[in-house]
C-alpha positions as a LaTeX table, in Angstrom:
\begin{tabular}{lrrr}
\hline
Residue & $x$ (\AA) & $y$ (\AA) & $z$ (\AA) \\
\hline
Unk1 & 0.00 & 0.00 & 0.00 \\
Unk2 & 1.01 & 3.53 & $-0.46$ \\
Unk3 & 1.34 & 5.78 & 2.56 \\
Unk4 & 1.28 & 9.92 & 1.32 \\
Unk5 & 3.04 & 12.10 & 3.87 \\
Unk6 & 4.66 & 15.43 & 2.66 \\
Unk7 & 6.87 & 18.09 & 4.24 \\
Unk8 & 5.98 & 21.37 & 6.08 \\
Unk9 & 7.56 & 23.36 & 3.36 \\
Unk10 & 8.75 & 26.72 & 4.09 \\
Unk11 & 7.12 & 27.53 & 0.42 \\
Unk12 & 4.00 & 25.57 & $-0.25$ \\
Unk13 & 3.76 & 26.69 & $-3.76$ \\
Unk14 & 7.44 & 25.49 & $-4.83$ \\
Unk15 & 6.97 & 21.83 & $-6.01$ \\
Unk16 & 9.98 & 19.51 & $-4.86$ \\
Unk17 & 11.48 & 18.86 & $-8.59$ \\
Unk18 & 12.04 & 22.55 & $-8.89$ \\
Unk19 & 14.52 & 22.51 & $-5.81$ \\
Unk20 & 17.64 & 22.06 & $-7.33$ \\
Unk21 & 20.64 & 21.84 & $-4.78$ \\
Unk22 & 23.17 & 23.48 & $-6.70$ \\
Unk23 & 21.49 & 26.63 & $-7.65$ \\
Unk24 & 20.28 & 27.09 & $-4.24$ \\
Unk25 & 23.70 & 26.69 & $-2.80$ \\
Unk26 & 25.20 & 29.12 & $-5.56$ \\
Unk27 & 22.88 & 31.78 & $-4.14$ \\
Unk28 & 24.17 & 30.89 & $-0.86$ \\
Unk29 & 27.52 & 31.55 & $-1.70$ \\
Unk30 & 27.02 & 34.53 & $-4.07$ \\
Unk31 & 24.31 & 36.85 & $-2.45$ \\
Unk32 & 24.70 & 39.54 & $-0.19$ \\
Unk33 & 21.07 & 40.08 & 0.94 \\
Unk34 & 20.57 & 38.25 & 4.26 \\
Unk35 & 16.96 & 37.86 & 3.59 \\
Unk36 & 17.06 & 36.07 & 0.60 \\
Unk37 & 19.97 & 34.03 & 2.10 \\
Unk38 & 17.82 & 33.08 & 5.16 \\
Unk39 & 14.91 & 31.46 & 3.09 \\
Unk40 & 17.66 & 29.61 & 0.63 \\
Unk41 & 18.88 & 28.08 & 3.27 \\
Unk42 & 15.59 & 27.21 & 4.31 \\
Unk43 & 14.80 & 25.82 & 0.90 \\
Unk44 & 18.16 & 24.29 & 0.80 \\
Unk45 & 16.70 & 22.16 & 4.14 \\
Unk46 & 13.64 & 20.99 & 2.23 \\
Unk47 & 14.91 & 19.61 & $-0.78$ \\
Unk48 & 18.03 & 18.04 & 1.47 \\
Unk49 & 15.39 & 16.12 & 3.36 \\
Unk50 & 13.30 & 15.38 & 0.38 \\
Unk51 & 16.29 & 14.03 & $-1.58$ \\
Unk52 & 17.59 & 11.91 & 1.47 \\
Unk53 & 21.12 & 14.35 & 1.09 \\
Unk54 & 21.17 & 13.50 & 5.16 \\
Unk55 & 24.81 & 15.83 & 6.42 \\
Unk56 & 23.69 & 18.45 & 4.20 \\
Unk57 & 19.96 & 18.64 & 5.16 \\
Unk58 & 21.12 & 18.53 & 8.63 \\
Unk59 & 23.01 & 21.28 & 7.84 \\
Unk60 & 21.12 & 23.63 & 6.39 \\
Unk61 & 18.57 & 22.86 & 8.78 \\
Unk62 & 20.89 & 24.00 & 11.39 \\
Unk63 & 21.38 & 26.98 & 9.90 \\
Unk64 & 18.40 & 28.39 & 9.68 \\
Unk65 & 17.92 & 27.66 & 12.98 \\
Unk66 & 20.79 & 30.03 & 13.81 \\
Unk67 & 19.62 & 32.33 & 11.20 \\
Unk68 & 15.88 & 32.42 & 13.10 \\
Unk69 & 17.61 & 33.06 & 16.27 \\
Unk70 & 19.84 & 36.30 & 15.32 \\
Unk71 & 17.27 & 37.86 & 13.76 \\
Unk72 & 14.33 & 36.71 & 16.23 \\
Unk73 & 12.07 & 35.03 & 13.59 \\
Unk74 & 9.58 & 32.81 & 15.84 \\
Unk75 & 8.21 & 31.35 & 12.71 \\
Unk76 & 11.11 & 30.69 & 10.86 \\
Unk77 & 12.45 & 28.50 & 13.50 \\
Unk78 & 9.86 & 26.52 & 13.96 \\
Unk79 & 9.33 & 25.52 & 10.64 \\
Unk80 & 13.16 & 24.66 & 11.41 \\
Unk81 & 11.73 & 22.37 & 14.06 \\
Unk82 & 9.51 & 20.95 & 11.51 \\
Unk83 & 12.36 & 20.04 & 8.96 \\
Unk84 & 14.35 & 18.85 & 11.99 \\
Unk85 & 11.59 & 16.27 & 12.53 \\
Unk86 & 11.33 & 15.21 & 8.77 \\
Unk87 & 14.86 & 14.69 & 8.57 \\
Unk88 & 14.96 & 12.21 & 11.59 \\
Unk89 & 12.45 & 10.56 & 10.06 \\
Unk90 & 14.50 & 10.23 & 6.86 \\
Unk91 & 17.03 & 8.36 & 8.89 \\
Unk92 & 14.60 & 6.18 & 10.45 \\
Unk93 & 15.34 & 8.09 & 14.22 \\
Unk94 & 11.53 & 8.25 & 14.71 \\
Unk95 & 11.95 & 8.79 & 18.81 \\
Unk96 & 14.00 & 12.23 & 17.90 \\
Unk97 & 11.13 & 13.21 & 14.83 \\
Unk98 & 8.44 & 12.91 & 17.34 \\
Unk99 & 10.39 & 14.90 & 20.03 \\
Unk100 & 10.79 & 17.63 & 16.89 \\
Unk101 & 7.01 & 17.37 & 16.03 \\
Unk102 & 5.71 & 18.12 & 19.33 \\
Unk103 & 7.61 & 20.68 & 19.86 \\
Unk104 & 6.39 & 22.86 & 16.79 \\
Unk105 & 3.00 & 21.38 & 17.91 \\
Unk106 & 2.74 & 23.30 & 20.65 \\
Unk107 & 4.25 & 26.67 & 18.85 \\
Unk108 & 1.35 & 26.33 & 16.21 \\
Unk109 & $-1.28$ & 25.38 & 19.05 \\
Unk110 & $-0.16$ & 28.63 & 20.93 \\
Unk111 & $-0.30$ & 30.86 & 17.63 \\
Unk112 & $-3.90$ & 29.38 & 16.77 \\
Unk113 & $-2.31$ & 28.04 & 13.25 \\
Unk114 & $-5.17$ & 25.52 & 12.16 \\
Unk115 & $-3.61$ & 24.52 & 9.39 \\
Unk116 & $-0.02$ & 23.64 & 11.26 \\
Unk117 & $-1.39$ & 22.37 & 13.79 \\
Unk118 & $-3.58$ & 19.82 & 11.65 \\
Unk119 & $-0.61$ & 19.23 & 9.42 \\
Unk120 & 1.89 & 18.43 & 12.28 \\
Unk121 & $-0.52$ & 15.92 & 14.30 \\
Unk122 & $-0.69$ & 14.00 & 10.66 \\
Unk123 & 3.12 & 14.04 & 10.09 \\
Unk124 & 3.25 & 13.10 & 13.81 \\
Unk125 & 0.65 & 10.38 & 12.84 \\
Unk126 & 2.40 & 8.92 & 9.73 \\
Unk127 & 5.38 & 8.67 & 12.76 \\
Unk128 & 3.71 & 6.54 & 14.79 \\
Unk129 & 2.47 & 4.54 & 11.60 \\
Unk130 & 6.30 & 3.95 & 10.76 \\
Unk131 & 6.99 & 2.75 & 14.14 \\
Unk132 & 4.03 & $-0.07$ & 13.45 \\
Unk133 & 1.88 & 1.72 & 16.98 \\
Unk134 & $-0.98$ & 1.77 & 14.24 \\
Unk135 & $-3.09$ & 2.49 & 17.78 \\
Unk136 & $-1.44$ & 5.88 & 18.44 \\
Unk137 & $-1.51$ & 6.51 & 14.67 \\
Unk138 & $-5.00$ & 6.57 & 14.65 \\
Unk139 & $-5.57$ & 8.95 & 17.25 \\
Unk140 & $-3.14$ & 11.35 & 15.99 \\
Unk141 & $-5.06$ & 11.12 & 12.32 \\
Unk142 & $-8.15$ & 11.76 & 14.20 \\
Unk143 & $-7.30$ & 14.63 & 15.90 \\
Unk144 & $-5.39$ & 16.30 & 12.71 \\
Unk145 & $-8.80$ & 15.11 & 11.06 \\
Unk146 & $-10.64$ & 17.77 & 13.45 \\
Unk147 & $-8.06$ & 20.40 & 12.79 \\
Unk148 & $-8.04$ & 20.08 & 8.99 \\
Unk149 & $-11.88$ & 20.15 & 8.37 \\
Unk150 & $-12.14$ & 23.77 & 9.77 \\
Unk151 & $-9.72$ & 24.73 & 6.67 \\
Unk152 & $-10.40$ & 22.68 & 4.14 \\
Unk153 & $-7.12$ & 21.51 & 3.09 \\
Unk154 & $-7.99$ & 19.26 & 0.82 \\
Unk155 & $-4.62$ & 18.47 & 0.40 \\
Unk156 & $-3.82$ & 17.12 & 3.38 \\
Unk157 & $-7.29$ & 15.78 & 4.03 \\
Unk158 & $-7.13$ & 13.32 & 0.65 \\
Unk159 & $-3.14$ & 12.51 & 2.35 \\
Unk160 & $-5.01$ & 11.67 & 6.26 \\
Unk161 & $-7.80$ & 9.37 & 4.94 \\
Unk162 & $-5.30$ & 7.62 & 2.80 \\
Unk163 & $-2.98$ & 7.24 & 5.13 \\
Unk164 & $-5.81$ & 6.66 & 8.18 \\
Unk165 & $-7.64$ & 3.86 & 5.74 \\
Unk166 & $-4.18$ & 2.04 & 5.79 \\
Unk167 & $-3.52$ & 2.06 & 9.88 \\
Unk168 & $-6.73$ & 0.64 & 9.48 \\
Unk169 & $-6.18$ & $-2.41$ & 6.72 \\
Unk170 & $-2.91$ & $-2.80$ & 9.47 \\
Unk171 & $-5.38$ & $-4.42$ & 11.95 \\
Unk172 & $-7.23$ & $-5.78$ & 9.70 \\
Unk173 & $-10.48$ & $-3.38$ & 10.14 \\
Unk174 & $-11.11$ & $-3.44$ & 5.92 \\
Unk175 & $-14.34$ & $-2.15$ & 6.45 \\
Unk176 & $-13.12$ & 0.79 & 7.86 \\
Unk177 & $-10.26$ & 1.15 & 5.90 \\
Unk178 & $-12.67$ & 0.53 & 2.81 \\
Unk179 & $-14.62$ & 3.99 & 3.98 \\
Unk180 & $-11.47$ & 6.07 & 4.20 \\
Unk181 & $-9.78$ & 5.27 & 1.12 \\
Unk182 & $-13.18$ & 6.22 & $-0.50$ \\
Unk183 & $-13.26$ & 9.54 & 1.71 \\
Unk184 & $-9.98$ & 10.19 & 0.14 \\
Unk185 & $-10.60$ & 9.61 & $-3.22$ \\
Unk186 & $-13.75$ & 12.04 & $-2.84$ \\
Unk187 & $-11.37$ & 14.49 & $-2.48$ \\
Unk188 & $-8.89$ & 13.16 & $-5.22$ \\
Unk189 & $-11.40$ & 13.37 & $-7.75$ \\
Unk190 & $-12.59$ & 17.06 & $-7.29$ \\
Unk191 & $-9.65$ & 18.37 & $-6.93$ \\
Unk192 & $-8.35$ & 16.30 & $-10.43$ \\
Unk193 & $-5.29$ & 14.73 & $-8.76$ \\
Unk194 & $-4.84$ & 11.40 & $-11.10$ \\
Unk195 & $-1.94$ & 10.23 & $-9.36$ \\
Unk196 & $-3.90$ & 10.66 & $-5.71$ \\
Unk197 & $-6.60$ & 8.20 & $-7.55$ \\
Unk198 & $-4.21$ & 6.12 & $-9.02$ \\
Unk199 & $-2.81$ & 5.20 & $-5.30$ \\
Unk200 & $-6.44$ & 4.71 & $-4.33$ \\
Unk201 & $-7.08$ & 1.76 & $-6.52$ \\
Unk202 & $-3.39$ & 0.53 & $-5.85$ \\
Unk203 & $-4.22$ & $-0.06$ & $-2.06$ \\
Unk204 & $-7.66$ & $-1.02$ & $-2.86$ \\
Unk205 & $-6.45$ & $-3.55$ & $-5.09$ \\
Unk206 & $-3.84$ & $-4.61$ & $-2.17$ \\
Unk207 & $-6.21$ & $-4.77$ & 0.58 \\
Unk208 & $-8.18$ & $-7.26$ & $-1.89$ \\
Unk209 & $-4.81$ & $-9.31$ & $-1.86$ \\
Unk210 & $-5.11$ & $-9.63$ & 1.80 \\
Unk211 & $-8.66$ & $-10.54$ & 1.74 \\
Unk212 & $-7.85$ & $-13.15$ & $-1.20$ \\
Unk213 & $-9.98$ & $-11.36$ & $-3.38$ \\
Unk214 & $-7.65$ & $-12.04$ & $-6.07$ \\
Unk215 & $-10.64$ & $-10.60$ & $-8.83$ \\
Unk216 & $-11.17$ & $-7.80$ & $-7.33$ \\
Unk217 & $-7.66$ & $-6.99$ & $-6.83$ \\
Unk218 & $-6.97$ & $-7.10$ & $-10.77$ \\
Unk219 & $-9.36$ & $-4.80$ & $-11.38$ \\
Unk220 & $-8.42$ & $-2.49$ & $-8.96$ \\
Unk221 & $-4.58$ & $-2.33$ & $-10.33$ \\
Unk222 & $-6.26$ & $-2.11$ & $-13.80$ \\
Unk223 & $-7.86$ & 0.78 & $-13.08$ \\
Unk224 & $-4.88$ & 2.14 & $-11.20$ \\
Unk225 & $-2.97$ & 1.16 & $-14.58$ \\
Unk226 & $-5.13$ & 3.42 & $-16.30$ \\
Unk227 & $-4.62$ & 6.48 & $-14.71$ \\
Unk228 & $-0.77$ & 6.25 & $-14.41$ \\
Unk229 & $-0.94$ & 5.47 & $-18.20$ \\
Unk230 & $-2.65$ & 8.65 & $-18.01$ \\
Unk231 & 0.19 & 10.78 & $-16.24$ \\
Unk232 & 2.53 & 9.08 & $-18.31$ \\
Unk233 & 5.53 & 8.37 & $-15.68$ \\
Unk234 & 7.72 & 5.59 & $-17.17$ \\
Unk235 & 8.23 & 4.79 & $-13.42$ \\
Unk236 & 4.62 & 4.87 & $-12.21$ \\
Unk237 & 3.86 & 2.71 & $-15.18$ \\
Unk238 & 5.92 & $-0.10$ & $-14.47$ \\
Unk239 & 4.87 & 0.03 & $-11.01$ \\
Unk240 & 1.35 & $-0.70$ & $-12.43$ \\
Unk241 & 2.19 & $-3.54$ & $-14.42$ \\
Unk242 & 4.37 & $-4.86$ & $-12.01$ \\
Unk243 & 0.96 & $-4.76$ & $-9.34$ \\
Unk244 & $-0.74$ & $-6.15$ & $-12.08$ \\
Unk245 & 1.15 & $-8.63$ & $-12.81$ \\
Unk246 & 1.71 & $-9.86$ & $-9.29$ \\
Unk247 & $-2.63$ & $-9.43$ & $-8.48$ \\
Unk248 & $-2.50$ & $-12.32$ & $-11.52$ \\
Unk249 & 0.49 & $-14.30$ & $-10.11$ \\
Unk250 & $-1.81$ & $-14.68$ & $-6.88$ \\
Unk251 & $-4.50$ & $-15.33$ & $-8.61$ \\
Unk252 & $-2.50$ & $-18.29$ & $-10.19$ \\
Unk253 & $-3.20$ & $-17.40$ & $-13.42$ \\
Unk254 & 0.39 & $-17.24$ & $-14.56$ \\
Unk255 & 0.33 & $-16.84$ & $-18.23$ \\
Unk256 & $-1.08$ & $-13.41$ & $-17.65$ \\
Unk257 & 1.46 & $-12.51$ & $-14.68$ \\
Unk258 & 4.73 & $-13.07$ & $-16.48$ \\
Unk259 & 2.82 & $-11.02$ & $-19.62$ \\
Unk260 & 2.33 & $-7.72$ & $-17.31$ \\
Unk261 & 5.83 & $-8.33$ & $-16.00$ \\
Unk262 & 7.22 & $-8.27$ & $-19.14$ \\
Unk263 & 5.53 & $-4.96$ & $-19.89$ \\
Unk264 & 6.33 & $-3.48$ & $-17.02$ \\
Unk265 & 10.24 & $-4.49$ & $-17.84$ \\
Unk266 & 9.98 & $-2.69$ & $-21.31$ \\
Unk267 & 9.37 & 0.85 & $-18.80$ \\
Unk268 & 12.56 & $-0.02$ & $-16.57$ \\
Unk269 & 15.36 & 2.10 & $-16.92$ \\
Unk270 & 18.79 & $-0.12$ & $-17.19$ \\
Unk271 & 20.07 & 3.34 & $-14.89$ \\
Unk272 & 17.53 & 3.25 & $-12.64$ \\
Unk273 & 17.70 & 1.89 & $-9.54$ \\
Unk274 & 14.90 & 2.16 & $-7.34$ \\
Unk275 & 12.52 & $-0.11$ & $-5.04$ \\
Unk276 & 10.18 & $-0.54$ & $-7.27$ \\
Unk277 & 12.29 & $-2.43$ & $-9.69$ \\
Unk278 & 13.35 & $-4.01$ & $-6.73$ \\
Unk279 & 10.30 & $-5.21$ & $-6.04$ \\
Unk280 & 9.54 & $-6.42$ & $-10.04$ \\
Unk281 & 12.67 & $-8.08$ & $-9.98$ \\
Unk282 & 12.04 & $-9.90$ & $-6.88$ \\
Unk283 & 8.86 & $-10.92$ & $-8.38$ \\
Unk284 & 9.95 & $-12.08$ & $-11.35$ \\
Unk285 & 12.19 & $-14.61$ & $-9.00$ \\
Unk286 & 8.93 & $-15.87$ & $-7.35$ \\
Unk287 & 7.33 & $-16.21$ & $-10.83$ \\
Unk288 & 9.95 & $-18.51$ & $-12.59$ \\
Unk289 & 10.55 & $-19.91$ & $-9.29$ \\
Unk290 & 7.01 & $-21.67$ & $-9.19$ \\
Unk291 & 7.77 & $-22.69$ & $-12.74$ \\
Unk292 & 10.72 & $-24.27$ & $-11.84$ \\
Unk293 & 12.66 & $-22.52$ & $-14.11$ \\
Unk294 & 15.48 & $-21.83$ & $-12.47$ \\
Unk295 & 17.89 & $-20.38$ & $-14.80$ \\
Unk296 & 15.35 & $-17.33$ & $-15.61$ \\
Unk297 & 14.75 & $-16.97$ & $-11.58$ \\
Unk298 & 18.52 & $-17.28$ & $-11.33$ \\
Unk299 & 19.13 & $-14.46$ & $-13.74$ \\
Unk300 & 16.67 & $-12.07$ & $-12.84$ \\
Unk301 & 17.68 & $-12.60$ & $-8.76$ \\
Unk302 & 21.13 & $-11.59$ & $-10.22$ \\
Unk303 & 19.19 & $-8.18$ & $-11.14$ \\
Unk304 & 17.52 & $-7.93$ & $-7.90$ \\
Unk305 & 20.76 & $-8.38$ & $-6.18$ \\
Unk306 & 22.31 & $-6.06$ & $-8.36$ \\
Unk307 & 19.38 & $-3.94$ & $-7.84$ \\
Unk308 & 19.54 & $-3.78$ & $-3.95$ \\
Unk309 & 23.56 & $-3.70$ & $-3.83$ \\
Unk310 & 23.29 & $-0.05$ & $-6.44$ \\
Unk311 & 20.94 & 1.05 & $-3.87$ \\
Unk312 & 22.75 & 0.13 & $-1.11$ \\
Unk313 & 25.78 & 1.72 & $-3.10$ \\
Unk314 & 23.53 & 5.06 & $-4.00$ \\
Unk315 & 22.69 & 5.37 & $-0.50$ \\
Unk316 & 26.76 & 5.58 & 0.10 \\
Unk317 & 27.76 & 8.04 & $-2.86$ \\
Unk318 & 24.70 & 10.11 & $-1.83$ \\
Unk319 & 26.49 & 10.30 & 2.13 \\
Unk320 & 30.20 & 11.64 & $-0.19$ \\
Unk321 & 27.85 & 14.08 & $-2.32$ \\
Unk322 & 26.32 & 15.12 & 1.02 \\
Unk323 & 29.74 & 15.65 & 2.65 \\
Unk324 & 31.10 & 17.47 & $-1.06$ \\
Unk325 & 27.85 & 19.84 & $-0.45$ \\
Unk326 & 28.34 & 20.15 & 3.05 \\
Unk327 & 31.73 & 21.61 & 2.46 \\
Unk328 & 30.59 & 24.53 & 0.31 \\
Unk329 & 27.63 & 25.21 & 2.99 \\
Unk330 & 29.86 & 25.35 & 5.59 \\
Unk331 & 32.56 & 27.50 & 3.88 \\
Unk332 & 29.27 & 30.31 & 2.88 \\
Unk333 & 28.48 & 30.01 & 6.53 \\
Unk334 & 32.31 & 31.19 & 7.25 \\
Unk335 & 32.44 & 33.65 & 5.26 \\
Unk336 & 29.12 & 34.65 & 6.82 \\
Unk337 & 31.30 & 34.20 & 10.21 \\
Unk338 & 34.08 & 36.15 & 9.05 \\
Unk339 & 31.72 & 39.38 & 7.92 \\
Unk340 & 30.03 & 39.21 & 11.34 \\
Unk341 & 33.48 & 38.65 & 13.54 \\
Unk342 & 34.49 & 42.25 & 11.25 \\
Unk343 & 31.76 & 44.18 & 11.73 \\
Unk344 & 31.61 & 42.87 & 15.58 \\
Unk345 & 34.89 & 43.89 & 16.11 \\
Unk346 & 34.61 & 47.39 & 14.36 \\
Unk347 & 31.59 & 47.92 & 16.52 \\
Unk348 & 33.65 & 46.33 & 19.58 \\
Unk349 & 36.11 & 49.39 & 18.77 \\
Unk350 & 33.46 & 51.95 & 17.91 \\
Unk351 & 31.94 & 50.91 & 21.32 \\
Unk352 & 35.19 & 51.13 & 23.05 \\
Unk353 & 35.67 & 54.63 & 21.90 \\
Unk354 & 32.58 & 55.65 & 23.20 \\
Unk355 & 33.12 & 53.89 & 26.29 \\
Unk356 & 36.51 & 56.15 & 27.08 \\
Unk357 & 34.58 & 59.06 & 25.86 \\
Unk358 & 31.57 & 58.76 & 28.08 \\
Unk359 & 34.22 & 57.69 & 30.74 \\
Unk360 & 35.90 & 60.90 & 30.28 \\
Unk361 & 32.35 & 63.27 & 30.92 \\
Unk362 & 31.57 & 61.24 & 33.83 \\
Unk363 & 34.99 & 62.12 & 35.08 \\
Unk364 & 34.53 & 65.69 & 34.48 \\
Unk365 & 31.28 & 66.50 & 35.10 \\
Unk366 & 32.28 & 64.14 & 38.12 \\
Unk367 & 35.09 & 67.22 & 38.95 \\
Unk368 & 33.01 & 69.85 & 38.21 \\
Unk369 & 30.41 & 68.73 & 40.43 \\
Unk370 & 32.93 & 67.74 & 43.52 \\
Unk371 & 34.13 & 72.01 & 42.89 \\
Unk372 & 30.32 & 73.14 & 42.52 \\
Unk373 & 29.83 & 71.55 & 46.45 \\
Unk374 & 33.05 & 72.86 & 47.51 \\
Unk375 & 31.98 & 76.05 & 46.49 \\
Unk376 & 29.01 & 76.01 & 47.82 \\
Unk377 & 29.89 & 74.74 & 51.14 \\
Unk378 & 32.58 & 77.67 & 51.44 \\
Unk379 & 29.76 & 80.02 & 50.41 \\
Unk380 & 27.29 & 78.45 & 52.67 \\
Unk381 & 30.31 & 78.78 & 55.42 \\
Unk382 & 30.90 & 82.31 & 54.26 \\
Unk383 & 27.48 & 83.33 & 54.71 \\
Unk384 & 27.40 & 81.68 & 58.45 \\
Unk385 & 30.56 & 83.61 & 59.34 \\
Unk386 & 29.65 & 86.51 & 58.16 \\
Unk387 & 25.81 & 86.60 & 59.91 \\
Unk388 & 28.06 & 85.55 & 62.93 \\
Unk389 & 30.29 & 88.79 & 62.73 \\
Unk390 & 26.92 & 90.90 & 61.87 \\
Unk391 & 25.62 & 89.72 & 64.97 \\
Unk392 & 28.67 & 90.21 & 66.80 \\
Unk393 & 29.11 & 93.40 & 65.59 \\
Unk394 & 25.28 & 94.26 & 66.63 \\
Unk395 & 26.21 & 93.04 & 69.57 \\
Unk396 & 29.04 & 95.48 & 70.08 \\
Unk397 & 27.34 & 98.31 & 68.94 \\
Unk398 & 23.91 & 97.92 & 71.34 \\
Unk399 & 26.24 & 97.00 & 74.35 \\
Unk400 & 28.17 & 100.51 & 73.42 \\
Unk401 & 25.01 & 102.30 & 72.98 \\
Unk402 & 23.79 & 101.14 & 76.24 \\
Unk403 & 27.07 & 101.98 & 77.78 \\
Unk404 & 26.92 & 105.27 & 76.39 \\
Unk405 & 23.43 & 105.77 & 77.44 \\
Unk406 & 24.24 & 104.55 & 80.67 \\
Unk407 & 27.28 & 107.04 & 81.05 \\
Unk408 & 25.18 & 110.07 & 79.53 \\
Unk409 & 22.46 & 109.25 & 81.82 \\
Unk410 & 24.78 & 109.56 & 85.16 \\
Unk411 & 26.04 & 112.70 & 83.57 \\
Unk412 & 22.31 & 114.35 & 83.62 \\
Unk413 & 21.94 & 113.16 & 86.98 \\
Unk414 & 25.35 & 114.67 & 88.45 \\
Unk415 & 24.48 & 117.97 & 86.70 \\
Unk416 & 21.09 & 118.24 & 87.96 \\
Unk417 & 22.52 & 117.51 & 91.83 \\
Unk418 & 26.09 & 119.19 & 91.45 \\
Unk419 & 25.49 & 123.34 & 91.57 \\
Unk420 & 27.09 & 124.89 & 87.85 \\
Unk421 & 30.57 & 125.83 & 86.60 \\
Unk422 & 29.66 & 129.46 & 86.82 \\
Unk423 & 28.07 & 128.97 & 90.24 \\
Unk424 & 31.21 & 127.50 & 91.43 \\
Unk425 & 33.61 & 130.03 & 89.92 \\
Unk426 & 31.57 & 132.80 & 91.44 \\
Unk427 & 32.16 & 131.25 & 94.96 \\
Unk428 & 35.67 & 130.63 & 94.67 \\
Unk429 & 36.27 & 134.32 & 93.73 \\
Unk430 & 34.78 & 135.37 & 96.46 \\
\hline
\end{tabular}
């Protein structure tokens, strides 16, 4: 069955194909604007995850983290947080995507985002799906499913019933499983997405398998045949004929099997090596195997070998490439270093001088203030001393005046008791 999931992309309306690695690092290197830099890097971080490029996603994930931080962008980290979770998942760490997922879950529940919020508790689902708890899976779909009907994201609605129908064919609840996939290919079919009904009657036609349906399963993989002839993807096509092929191979009608196989080889790509040529090759192996033709089954489980060890090798070159691409990211973010460290340190020096020069007023308004008081305080003394000697002085001058009063006042006295000059000298003459 086929499980959709996507990414929280930092831009929903940039389709994955059109994020091309090198060009986004060459802007990285080359611009100057850190605006545009901060969302390549954040595009860089999507189509790292999305291509399984696991150092460098890791990287630029990191980076816009740091990015976020300087210049205090809430939202920007935590769709950081989102891409941190999606690339743990890529690398099968599902304990550390979870702990990633619920932490932007409760940055989106806080800011009221609907749509994040709905989005994250499915990614956190399809989690929990991965790790086979199909129980907690479903109550993570359910609750997204309550977040995602108030804004009709159809998108991620068709993705949750899909993906909810399948936890449910994992224990074996068809029924139920039967009513999502339909809910999901409601929404498939009027919104036009032929690949989204395509998938529908692939896992239809695979929950059939499991019910031994064999019938019904061939006609569900015919009709998914028919819409992936309709897209026209070489890859998608030999899928089909490969499920095709293997709904007849079950159904024992051989004949028809190893004819849908051998369409679905004419769409293989000798270059490409993928799972689902894997899977064709492995059962074209089963196929001649329960002919008993063993040289054919040997020769084509050379292929699958082959198959699985390129893979295997792929997964290896892509881990060099990563480290190549890491190299250049890491150099931008040193030159990014190096033009902070210079303008730090000519602002650590324009701060310095400013720090001597406002230590040098503090110092002298300091001085003039320390004189101001002196001053004063002499004045203030100045004045006391001198309303001192003012009131000494007034002292001086009432005690003298009352002396002097004192003095002119015995005077009056003697004269009006002692007889006059003239009396006197009158007397004496005679």
């Amino acid at each position: 069955m086929k499980i959709k999931f996507f990414i929280l992309t930092f831009f929903p309306l940039i389709t994955f194909s059109q994020l091309k690695v090198d060009s986004i690092l060459n802007v990285i290197n080359t611009c100057k604007n850190d605006s545009i830099k901060i969302y390549s890097y954040a595009e860089l971080a999507d189509a790292c995850v999305l291509q399984n490029k696991g150092l460098l996603a890791k990287s630029a994930i990191d980076s816009v983290t740091v990015i976020a931080e300087k210049y205090k962008n809430t939202t920007l980290y935590y769709y950081a947080v989102n891409s941190n979770a999606f690339f743990y998942s890529s690398i099968f760490e599902y304990d550390k995507s979870i702990i990633y997922h619920n932490k932007a879950l409760q940055f989106w529940l806080k800011s009221k985002n609907n749509l994040k919020v709905g989005r994250t508790l499915l990614s956190l689902g399809n989690t929990y799906y991965f790790l086979s708890d199909f129980k907690k899976a479903k109550v993570y779909f359910a609750k997204s499913l309550s977040y995602l009907k108030l804004v009709n994201d159809d998108e991620s609605l068709s993705n949750l019933y899909n993906n909810l129908a399948i936890s449910y064919a994992e224990t074996n609840e068809h029924s139920t499983a039967r009513y999502y996939f339909s809910k999901s290919f409601e929404i498939d079919t009027k919104t036009h997405d032929t690949l989204g009904m395509a998938y529908f009657f692939n896992n239809i036609g695979y929950l059939a398998l499991e019910e031994k349906d064999f019938q019904e399963a061939i006609i569900n993989f015919e009709k998914a045949l028919a819409y992936k002839l309709a897209i026209g993807t070489r890859n998608e096509i030999m899928d089909a004929y490969s499920n095709l092929g293997f709904g007849y191979f079950k159904d024992k009608n051989l004949k028809n099997a190893k004819q849908n196989f051998s369409i679905a080889l004419t769409y293989s790509k000798e270059n490409s090596y993928d799972n689902k040529l894997l899977n064709l090759y492995k059962r074209l192996v089963d196929l001649y195997e329960s002919q008993q033709n063993y040289k054919e089954a040997f020769i084509f489980n050379k292929k699958y070998l082959k198959v699985k060890d390129s893979i295997d090798k792929r997964i290896s070159l892509d881990e060099i490439e990563s480290k190549t691409l890491l190299n250049e990211i890491t150099l931008a973010r040193k030159q990014d270093s190096l033009i902070n460290t210079t303008r730090l340190e000519k602002q650590a020096i324009t701060l310095q001088k400013n720090n001597f020069i406002m230590l040098g007023l503090i110092i002298f308004i300091s001085v003039v203030i320390i004189f101001a008081l002196l001053i004063f305080k002499r004045f203030k003394i100045s004045q006391k001393q001198k309303k001192q000697i003012e009131f000494q002085k007034d002292t001086i001058e009432r005690k003298q005046k009352e002396i002097i009063d004192s003095i002119n006042y015995a005077k009056r006295i003697q004269q009006s008791i002692l007889p006059s000059s003239s009396y006197i000298k009158n007397k004496l003459k005679r």
